[in-house]
NUSEVEX-122494 format. One line per 4 residues: number of its first residue (from 0); their letters; for each residue x, y, z of N, C-alpha, C. Coordinates in steps of 0.2 Angstrom, whole numbers. Layout:
NUM	A	X:Y:Z:X:Y:Z:X:Y:Z  ...
//
This chain:
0	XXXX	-514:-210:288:-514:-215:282:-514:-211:276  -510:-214:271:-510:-212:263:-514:-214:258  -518:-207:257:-523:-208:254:-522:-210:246  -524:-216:243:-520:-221:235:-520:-213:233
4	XXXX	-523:-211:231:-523:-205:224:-517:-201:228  -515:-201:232:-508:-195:235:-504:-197:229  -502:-201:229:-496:-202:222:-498:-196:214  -505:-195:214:-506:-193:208:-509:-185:209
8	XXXX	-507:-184:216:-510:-175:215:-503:-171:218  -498:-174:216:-493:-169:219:-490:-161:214  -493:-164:207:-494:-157:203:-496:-151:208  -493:-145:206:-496:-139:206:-502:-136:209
12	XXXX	-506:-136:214:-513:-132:213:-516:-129:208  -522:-131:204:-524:-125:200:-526:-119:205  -521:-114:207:-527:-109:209:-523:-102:206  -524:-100:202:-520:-93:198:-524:-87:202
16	XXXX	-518:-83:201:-523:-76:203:-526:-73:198  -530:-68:198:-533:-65:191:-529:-62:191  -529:-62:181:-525:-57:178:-529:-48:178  -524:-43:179:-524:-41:179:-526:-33:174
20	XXXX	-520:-38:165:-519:-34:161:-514:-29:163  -509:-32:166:-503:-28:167:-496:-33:168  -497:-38:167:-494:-44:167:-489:-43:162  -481:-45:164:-477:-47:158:-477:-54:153
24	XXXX	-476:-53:145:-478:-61:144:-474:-66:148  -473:-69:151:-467:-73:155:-471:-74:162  -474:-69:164:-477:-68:170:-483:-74:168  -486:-71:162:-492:-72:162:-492:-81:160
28	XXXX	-489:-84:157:-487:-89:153:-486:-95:161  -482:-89:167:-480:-96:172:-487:-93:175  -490:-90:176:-495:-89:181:-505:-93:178  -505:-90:171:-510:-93:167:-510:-100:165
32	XXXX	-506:-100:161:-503:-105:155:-504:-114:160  -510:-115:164:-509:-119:168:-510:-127:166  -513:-128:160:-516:-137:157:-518:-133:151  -520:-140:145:-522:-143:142:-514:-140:136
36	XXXX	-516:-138:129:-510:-134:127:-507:-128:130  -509:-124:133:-507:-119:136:-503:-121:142  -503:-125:144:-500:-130:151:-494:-133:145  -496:-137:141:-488:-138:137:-485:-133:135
40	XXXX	-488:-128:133:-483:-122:133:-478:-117:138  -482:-118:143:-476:-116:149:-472:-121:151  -475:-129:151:-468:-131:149:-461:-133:145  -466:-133:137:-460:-130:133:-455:-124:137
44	XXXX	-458:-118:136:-455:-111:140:-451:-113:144  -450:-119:150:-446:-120:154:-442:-126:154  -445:-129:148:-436:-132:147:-432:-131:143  -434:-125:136:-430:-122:134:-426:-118:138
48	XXXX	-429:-115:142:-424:-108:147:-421:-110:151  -424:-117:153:-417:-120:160:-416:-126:158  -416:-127:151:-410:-136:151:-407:-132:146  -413:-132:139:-408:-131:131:-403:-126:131
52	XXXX	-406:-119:137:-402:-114:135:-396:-115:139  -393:-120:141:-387:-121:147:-382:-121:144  -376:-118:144:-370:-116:143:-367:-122:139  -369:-130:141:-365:-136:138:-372:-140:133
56	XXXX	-378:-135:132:-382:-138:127:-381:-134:121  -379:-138:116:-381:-136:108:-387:-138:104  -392:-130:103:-399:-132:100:-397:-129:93  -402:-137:88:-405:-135:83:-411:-133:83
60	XXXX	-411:-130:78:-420:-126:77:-421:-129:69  -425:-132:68:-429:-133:62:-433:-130:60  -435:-127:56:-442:-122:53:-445:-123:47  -453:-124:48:-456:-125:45:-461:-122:43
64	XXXX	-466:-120:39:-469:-117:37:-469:-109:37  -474:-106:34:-475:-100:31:-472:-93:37  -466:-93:41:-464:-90:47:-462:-83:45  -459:-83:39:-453:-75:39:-457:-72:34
68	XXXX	-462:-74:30:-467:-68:25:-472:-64:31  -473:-67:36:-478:-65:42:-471:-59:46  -464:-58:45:-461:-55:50:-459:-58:56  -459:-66:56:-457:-67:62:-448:-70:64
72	XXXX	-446:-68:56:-438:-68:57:-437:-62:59  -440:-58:59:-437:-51:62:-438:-51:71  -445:-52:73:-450:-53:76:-445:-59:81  -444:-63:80:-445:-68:85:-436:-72:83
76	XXXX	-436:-73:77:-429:-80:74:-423:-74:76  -422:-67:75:-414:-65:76:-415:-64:84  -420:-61:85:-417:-61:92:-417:-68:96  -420:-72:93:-419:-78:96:-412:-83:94
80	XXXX	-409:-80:90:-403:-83:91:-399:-85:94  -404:-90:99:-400:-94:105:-398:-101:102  -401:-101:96:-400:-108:94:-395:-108:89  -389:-113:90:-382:-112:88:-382:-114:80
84	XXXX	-385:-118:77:-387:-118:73:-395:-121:68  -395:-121:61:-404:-121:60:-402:-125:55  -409:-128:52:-410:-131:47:-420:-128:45  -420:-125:38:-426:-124:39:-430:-120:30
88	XXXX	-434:-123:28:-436:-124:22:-433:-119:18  -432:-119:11:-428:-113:6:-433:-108:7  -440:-108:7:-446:-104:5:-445:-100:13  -443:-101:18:-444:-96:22:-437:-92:21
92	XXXX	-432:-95:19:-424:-90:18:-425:-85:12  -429:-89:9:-432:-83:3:-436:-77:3  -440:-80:6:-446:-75:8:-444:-69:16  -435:-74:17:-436:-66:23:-428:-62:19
96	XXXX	-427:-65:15:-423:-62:10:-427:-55:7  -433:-53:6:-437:-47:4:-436:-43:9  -436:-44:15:-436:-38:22:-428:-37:19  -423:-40:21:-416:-36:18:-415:-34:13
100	XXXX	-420:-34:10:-419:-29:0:-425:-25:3  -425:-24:9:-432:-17:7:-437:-18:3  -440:-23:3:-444:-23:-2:-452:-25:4  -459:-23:1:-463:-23:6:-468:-28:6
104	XXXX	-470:-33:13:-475:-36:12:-482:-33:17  -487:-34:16:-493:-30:17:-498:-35:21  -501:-33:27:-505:-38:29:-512:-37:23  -515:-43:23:-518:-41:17:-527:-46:22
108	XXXX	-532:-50:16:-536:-54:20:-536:-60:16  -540:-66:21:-539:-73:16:-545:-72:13  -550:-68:12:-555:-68:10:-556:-66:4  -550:-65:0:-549:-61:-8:-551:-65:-12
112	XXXX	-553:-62:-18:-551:-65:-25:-547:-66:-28  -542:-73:-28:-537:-74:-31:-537:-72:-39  -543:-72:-41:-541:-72:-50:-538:-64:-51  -544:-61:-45:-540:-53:-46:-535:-50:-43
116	XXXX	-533:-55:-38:-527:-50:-36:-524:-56:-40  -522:-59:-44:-517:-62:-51:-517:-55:-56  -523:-56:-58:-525:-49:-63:-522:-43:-59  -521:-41:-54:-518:-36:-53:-511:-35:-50
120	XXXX	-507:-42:-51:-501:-44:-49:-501:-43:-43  -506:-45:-39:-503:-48:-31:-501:-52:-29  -497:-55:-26:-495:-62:-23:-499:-62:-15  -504:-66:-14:-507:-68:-6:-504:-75:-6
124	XXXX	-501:-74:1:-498:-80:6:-504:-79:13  -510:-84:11:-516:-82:16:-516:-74:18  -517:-71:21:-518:-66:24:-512:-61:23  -507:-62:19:-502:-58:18:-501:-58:10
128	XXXX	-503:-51:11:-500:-48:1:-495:-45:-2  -491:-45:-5:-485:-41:-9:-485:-42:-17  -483:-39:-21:-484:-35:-25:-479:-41:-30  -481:-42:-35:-477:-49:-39:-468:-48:-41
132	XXXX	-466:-39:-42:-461:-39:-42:-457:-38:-37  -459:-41:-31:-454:-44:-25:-454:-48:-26  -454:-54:-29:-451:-61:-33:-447:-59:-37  -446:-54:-43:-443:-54:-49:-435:-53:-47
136	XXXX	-438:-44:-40:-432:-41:-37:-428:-46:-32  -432:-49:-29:-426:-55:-26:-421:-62:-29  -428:-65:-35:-424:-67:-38:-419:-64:-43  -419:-58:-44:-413:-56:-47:-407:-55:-41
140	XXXX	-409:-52:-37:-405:-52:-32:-400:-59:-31  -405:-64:-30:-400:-71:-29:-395:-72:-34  -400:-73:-42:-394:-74:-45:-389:-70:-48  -388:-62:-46:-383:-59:-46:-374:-63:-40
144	XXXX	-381:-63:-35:-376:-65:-31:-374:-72:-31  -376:-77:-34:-374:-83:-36:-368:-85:-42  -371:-78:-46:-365:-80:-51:-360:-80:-49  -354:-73:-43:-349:-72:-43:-344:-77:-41
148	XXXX	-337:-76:-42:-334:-80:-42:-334:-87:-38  -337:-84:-32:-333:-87:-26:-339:-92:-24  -344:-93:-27:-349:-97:-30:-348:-102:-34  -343:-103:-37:-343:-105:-45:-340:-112:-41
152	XXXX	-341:-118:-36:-341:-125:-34:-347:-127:-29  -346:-134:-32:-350:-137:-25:-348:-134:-16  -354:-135:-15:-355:-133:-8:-360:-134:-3  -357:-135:3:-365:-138:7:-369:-130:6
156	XXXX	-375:-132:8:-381:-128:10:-380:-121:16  -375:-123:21:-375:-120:28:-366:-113:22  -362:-117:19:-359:-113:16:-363:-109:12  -367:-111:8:-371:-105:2:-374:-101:7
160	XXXX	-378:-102:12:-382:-98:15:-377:-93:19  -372:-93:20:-366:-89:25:-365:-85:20  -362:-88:15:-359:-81:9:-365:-77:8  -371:-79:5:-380:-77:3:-379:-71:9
164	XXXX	-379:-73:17:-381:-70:20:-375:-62:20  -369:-63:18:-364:-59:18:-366:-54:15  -365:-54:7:-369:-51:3:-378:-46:3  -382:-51:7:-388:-49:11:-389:-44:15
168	XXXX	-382:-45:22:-380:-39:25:-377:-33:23  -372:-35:17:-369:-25:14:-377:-25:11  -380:-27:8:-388:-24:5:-390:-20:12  -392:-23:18:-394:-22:24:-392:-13:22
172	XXXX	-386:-12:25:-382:-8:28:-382:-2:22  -384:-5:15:-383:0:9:-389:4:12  -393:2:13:-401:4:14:-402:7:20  -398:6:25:-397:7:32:-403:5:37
176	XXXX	-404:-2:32:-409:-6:36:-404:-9:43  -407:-13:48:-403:-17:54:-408:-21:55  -404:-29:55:-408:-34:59:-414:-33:57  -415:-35:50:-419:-37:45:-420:-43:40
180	XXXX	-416:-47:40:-413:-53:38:-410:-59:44  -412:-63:43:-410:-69:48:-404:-70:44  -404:-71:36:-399:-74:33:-392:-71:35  -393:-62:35:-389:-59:37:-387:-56:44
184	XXXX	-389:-60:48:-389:-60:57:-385:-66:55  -387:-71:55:-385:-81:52:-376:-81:53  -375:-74:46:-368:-74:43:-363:-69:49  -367:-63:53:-363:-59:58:-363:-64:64
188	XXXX	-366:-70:64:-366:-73:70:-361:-81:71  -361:-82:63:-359:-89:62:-362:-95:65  -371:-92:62:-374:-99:63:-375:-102:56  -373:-108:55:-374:-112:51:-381:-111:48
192	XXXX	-384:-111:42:-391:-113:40:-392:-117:36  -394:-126:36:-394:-129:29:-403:-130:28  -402:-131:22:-409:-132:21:-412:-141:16  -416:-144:21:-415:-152:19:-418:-153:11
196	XXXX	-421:-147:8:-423:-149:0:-420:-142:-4  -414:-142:-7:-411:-135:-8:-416:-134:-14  -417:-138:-17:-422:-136:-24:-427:-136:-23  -430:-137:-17:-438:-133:-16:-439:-127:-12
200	XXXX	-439:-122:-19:-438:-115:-15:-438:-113:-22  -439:-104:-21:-437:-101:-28:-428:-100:-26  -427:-101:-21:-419:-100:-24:-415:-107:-24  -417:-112:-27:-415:-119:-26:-416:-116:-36
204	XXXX	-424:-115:-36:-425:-113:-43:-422:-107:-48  -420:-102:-45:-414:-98:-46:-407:-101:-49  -405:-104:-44:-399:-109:-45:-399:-112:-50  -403:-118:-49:-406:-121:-57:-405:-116:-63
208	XXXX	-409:-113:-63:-409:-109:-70:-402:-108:-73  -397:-103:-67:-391:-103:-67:-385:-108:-69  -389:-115:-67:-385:-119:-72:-386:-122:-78  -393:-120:-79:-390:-120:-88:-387:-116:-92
212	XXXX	-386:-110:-87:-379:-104:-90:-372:-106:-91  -372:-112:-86:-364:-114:-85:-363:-112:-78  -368:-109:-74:-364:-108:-67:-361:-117:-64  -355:-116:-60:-353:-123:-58:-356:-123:-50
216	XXXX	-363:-119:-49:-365:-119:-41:-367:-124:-39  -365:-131:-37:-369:-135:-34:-371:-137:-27  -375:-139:-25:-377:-142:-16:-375:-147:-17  -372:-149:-10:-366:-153:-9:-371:-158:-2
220	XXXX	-377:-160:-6:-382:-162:0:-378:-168:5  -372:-172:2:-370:-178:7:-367:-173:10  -363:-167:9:-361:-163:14:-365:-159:21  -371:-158:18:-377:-156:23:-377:-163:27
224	XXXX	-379:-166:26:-378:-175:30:-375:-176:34  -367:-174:32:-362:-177:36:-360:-172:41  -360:-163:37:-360:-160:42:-365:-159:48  -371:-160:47:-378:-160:53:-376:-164:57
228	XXXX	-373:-170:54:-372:-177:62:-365:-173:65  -361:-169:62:-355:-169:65:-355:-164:70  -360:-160:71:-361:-153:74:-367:-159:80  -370:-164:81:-373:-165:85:-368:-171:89
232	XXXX	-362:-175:85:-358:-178:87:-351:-174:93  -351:-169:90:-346:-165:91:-350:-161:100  -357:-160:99:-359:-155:105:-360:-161:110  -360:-170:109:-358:-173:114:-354:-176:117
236	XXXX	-348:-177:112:-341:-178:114:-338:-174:117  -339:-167:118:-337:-161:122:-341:-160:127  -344:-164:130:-346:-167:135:-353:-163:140  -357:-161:133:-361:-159:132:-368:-161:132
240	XXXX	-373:-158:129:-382:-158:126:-382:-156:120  -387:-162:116:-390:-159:112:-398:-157:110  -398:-152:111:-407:-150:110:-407:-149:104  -416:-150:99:-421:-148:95:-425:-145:98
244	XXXX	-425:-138:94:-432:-134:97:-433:-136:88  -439:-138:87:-444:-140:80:-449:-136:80  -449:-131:76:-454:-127:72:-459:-129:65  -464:-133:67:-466:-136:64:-465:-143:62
248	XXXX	-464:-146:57:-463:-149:55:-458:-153:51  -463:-158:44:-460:-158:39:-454:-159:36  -450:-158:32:-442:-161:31:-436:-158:37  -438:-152:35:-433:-150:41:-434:-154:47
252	XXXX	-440:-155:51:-439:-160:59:-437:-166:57  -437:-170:51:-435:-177:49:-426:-175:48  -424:-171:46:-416:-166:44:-412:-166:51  -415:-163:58:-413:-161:61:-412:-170:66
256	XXXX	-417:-172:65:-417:-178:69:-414:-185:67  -413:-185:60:-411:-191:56:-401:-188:59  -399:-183:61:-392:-183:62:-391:-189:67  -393:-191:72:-393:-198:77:-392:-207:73
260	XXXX	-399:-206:70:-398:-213:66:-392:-213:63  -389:-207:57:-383:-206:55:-378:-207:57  -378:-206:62:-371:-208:69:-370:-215:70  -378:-218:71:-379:-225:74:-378:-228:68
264	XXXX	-383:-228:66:-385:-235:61:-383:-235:56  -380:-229:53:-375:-228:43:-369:-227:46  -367:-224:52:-360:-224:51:-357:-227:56  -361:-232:59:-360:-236:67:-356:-234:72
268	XXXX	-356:-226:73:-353:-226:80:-357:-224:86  -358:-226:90:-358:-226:96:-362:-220:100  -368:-219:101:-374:-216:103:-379:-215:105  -382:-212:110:-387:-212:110:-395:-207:109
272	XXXX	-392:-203:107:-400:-197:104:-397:-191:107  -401:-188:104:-404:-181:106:-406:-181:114  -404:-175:118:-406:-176:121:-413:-173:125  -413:-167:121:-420:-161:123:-421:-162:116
276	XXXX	-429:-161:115:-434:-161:110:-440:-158:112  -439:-151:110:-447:-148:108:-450:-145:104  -455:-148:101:-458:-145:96:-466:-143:96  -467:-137:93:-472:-133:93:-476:-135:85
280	XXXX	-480:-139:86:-484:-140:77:-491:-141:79  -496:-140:71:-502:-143:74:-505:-149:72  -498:-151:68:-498:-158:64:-500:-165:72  -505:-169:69:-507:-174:72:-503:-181:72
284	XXXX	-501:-185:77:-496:-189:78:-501:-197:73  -508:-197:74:-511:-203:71:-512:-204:62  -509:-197:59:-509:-201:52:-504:-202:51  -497:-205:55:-494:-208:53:-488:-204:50
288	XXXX	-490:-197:49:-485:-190:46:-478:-190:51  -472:-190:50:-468:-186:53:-467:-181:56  -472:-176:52:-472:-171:56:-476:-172:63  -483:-174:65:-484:-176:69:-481:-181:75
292	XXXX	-475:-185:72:-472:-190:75:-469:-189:83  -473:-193:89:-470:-188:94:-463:-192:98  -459:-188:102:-453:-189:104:-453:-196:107  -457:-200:106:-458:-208:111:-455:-210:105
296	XXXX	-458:-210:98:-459:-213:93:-451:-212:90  -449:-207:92:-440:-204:90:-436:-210:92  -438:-211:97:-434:-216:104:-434:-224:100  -438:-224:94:-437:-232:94:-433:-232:86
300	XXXX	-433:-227:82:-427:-223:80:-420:-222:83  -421:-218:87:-413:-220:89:-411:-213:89  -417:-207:87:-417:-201:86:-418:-196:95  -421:-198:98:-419:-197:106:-418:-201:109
304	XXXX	-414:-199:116:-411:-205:121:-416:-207:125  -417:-214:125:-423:-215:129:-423:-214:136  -417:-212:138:-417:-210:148:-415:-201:146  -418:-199:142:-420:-190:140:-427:-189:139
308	XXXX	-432:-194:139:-438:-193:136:-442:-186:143  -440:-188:149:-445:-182:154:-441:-174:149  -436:-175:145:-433:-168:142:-437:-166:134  -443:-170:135:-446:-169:128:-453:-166:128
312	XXXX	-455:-161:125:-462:-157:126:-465:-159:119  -471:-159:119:-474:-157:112:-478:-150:113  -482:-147:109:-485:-140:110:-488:-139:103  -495:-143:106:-501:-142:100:-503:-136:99
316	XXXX	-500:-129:95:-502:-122:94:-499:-120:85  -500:-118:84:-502:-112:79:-495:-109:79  -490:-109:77:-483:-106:77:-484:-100:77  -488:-96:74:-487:-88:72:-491:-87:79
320	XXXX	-491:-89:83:-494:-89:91:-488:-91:95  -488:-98:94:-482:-99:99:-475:-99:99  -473:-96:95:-464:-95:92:-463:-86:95  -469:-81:95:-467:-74:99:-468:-76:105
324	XXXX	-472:-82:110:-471:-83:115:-466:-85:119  -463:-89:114:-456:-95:118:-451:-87:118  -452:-85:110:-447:-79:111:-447:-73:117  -452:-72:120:-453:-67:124:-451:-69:132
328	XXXX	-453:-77:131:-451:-80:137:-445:-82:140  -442:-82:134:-433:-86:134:-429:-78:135  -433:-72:133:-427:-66:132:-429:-62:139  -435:-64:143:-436:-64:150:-433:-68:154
332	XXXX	-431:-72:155:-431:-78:160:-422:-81:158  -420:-76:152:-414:-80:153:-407:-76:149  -402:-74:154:-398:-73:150:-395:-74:144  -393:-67:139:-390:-72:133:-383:-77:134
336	XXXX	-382:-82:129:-378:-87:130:-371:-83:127  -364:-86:127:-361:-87:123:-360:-90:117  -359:-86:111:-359:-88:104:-356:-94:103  -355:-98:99:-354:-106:97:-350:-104:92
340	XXXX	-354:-102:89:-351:-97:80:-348:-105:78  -353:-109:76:-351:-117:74:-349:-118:67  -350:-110:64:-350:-111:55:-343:-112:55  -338:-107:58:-330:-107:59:-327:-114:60
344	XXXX	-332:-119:65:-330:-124:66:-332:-129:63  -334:-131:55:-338:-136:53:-331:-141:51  -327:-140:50:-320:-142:48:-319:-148:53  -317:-144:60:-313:-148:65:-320:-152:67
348	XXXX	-326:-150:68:-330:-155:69:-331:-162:64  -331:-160:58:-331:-165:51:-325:-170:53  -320:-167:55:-312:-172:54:-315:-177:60  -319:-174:67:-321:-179:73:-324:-186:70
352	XXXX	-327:-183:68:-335:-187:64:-330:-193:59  -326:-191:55:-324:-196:49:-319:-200:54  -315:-198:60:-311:-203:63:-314:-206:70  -320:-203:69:-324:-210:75:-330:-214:68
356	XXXX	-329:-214:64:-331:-216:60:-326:-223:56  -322:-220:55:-318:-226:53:-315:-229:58  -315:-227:66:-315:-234:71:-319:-238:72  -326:-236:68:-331:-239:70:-332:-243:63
360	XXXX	-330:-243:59:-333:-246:53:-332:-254:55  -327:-257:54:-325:-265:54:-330:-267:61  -332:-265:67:-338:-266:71:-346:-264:67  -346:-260:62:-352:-261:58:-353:-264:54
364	XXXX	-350:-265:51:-351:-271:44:-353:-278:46  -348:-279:54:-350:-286:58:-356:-284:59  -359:-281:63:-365:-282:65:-370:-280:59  -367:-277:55:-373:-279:47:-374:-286:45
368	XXXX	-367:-288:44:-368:-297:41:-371:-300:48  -371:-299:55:-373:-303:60:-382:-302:58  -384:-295:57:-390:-295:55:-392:-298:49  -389:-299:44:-391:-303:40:-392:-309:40
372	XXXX	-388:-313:42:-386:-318:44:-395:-322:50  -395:-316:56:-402:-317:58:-409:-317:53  -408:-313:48:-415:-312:44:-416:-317:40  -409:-320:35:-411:-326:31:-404:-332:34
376	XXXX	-406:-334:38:-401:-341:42:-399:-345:36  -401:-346:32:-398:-350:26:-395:-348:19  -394:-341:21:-390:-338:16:-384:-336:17  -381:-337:23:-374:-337:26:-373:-329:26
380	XXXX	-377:-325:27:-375:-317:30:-373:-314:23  -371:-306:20:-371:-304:17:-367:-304:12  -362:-308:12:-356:-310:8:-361:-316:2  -364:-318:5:-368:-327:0:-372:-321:-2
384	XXX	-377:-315:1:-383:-316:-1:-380:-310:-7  -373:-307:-5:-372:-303:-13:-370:-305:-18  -369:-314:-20:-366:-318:-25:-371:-317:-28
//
């Protein structure tokens, strides 16, 4: 006979062997890494290496907080360039922009005195210190290279950061640095980079300045829009996966996941979601923040597929902990992929996007006025209630 609880102990044995201290990480992650965080950590680990990273999935990576002043664009985001393309705050593209200028950041303590290291021109990012003119030397850097010609139009975000990163790598290579620079890995690889608030960042503030000179640089942000859904539209009609791996939080994971609802519900064609989703934050789902928001909560959104949701992990840790682990994990446990090189393709993807969009329109507008028409019954639907 069938004991009731048999349905609920078919999990795994806890029984580990002792560690050793001779373990590889990857070893130690499937052999340790058994419950609570730690247990969602290996299973993030394995659905990145045997769904996202599968031949017919295309991952976005989102990034959020303080990750490339600590060395973790060198450290963990270029060799992990499994992911075909990113979206991730200006301040991290900035601050890993000083590793490709040579320029140094120093592990330092949160326990200083800020008035004095101001008085002595330090710049502390918690625990890490560099010298105030690493700010000057890169923002010059930028606006050097923003002013030149080929700069001088509007443009999405993933173009600025391709040409930026072009530029970043002959700097690389004057210097005889290598894979120092994500921006400049980004641009040798043709992964797209946008960034969801280009003006919050010193080089959004850069830009700025530059156009009260007369530069004509502008962000082309309905082009970030348009091209983000097209690269998620494109990696499903080709008959495909879409993963999010989300590094933190905050605008970027709102950037990366709002590409679905723009498919569905502003441009009415025809979708279902994302379909892997993992993210690693230590943001809390009950204040109601985005960042916290967990993949169930995407699903009534229209931001994951809700017959994908067993393909969705959270992982309550500390990024500058769990981003060199997935890294170590993924470059153990799985061959590298063939390149996407999606920036090449943002064109032919765009052209998809605009003609399953204008098949879809005259069925959207119906079900607009149909919903309106629901919410005030006596206003005769959107055409009365715009008189």
């Amino acid at each position: 006979m069938t004991r009731p609880s048999a349905p609920y102990l078919r999990g795994q044995r806890i029984d580990p062997g002792a560690i050793s201290g001779r373990e590889a990480v990857a070893d130690l992650i499937d052999g340790a890494f058994l419950a609570y965080n730690a247990g969602r950590l290996r299973e993030g680990c394995a659905l990145f290496t045997q769904r996202m990273l599968a031949p017919d999935a295309t991952v976005g990576m989102s990034l959020t907080g303080a990750m490339t002043p600590a060395g973790l664009g060198m450290s963990c985001l270029i060799p992990l360039m499994e992911a075909d393309w990113l979206i991730s705050t200006g301040a991290n593209l900035y601050h890993d922009a000083h590793f490709g200028l040579g320029l140094a950041m120093h592990r330092g303590t949160p326990h200083a005195d800020d008035v004095e290291l101001r008085d002595k021109g330090v710049v502390r990012i918690y625990d890490i210190f560099f010298d105030y003119s690493v700010l000057l030397s890169t923002d010059a850097f930028i606006r050097e290279v923003s002013a030149r010609e080929e700069f001088q139009r509007p443009m999405s975000t993933a173009e600025y950061h391709w040409l930026l990163g072009k530029y970043m790598g002959e700097r690389e290579r004057a210097l005889g640095l290598h894979r120092r620079s994500v921006l400049a890995a980004a641009h040798a690889l043709d992964v797209p980079i946008y960034t969801s608030s280009p003006g919050d960042s010193s080089i959004g503030m850069n830009v700025a300045e530059q156009a009260l000179a007369g530069n004509k640089l502008r962000f082309d942000v309905s082009a970030d829009v348009n091209e983000t859904a097209a690269i998620v539209l494109d990696a499903k009609r080709s008959g495909g996966k879409s993963g999010c791996l989300i590094v933190g939080g905050g605008s970027p994971k709102n950037f990366i996941l709002q590409t679905e609802p723009q498919i569905q519900e502003v441009l009415g064609i025809d979708e279902r979601g994302h379909d892997y989703f993992l993210q690693m934050t230590d943001a809390r789902p009950d204040t109601g923040g985005l960042s916290g928001a967990t993949p169930a909560e995407a699903v009534s959104w229209g931001k994951i597929d809700p017959d994908q949701l067993p393909g969705t992990v959270v992982v309550y840790l500390d990024n500058s902990v769990a981003l060199p682990l997935l890294t170590a994990y993924a470059l153990a446990r799985h061959e590298p992929r063939p390149l996407k090189r999606l920036h090449r393709r943002r064109g032919v993807m765009l052209d998809r996007l605009v003609a399953e969009y204008r098949d879809a329109l005259a069925q959207r507008d119906h079900r607009a006025e149909e919903s309106a028409a629901q919410v005030h019954p006596a206003a005769g639907g959107t055409e009365t209630v715009g008189r």
